[in-house]
C-alpha distance (Angstrom), angle and dihedral (degrees) to the residues before:
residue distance angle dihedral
X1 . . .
X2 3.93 . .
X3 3.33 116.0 .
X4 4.74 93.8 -109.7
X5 3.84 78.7 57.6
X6 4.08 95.1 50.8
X7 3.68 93.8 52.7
X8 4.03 96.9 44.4
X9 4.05 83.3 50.0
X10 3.81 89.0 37.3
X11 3.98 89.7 43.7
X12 4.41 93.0 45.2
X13 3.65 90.0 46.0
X14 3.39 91.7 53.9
X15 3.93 95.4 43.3
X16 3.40 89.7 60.4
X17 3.84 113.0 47.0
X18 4.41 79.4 49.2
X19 3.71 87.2 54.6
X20 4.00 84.3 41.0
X21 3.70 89.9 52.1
X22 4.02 89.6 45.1
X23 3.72 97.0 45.9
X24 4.67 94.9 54.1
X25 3.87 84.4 32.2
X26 3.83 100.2 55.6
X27 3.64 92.2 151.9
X28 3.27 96.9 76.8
X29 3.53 99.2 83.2
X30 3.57 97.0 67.6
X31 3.49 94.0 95.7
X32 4.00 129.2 67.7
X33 3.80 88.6 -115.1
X34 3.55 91.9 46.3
X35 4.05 92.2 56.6
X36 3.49 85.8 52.6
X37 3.70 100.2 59.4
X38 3.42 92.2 38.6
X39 4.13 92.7 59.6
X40 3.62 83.7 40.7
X41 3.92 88.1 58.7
X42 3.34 100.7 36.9
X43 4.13 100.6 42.1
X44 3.80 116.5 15.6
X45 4.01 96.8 40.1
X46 3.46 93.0 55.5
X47 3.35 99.7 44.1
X48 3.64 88.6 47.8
X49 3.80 89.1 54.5
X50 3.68 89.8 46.7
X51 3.72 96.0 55.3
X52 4.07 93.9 43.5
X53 3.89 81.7 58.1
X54 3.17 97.4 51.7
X55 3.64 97.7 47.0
X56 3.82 91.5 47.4
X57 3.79 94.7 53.5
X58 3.89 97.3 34.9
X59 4.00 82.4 59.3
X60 3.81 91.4 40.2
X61 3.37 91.3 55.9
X62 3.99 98.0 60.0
X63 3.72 91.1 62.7
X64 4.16 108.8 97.4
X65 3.47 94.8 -129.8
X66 3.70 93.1 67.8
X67 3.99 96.6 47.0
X68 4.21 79.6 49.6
X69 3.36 101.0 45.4
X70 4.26 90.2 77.3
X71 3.47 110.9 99.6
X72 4.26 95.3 -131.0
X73 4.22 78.3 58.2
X74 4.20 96.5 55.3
X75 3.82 87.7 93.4
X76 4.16 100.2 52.4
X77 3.87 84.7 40.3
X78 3.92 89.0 58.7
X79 3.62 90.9 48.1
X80 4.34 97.3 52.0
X81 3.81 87.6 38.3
X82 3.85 97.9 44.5
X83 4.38 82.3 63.3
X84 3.18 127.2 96.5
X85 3.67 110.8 -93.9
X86 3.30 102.2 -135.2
X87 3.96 96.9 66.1
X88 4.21 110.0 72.5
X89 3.92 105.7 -121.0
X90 3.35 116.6 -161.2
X91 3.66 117.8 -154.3
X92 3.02 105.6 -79.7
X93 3.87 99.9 178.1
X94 3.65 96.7 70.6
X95 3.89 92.1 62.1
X96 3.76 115.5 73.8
X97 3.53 98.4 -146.3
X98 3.86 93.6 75.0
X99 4.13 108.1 34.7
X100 3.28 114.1 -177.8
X101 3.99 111.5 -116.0
């Protein structure tokens, strides 16, 4: 795993044995501190989580081998691959001046 992956699995792990901890130790929010740990568990974790995620995958997503690696894309991934790959294709496929036959 790259190391953006190991935190979000570090950071989710984590989450969830504090909300663990928060959900057999109810008592815990009696106090003032204890509210505020438990919103920070419950609400700014998770969204923190959420938006590492996001990030990750919105990033992974740019990479070509992601938009080829959808079965309905195997053909135009044959045709930039099957190039030399010395000359820079663009892709082609997305333009419809040159479809791909």
């Amino acid at each position: 795993m790259t190391l953006p992956v190991t935190l979000l699995v570090i950071l989710i792990a984590g989450t969830a044995i504090f909300i663990g901890v928060l959900v057999f130790r109810p008592g815990m929010t009696t106090s003032p501190v204890g509210k505020i740990f438990a919103f920070f568990l419950l609400f700014l974790l998770p969204l923190v989580c959420l938006g590492m995620g996001t990030s990750y995958h919105i990033e992974r997503s740019k990479e070509t081998t992601f938009c080829l690696s959808c079965h309905e894309m195997e053909p135009m991934a044959k045709a930039c691959w099957s190039m030399t790959p010395l000359i820079f294709l663009p892709p082609i496929f997305k333009t419809t001046a040159f479809p791909l036959k």
